[in-house]
N, C-alpha and C positions, 0 to 999 in steps of 0.2 A: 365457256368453261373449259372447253377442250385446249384451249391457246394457253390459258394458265397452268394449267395441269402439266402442258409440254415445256413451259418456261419451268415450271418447279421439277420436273424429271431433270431437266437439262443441267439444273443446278446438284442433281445426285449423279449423273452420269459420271464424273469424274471419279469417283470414290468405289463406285464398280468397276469401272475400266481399268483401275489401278489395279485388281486383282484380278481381271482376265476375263471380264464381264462386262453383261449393256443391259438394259430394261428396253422392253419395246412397250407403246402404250397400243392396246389391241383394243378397248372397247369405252366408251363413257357413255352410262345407261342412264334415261329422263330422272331417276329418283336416287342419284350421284353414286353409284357405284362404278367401281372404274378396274378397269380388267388388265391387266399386265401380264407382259410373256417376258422372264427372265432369258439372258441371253449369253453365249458362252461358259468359261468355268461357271458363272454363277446361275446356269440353267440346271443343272445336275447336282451344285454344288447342297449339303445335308442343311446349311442354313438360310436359303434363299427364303422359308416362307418367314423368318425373323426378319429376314431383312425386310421381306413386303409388307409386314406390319409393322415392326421397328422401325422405321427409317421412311420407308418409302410413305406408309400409308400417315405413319404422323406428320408429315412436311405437307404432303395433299392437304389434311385436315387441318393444317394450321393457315395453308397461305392460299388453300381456293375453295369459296365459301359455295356451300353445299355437297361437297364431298363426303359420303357416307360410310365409305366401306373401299378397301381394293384388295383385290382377289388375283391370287397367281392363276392362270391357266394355261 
């Protein structure tokens, strides 16, 4: 699970980076929740937790099955 997860960040990485940012993946827990540490502008940035639901958390949920949940920390 963890290798898909990293192939699906890899495929958001570009679209953060383009504003001054990176996602780090920090955790993937047995009953699929998955922990991300927002990185650069978009660590501080006022819409990072939209992005980690919006964007981040629905690409997880759609392309690595068992994915439950992902949480900034």
């Amino acid at each position: 699970m963890k290798e898909l997860i990293m192939k699906s960040l890899n495929k958001i990485r570009p679209m953060l980076q383009r504003d001054g940012g990176d996602v780090e993946l920090v955790d993937v827990s047995s009953d699929g929740i998955v922990s991300v540490k927002m990185q650069g502008a978009c660590g501080n940035c006022p819409g990072a937790m939209m992005t980690i639901k919006g964007v981040i958390e629905a690409t997880l949920k759609e392309e690595v099955p068992g994915v439950k949940e992902v949480i900034g920390v």
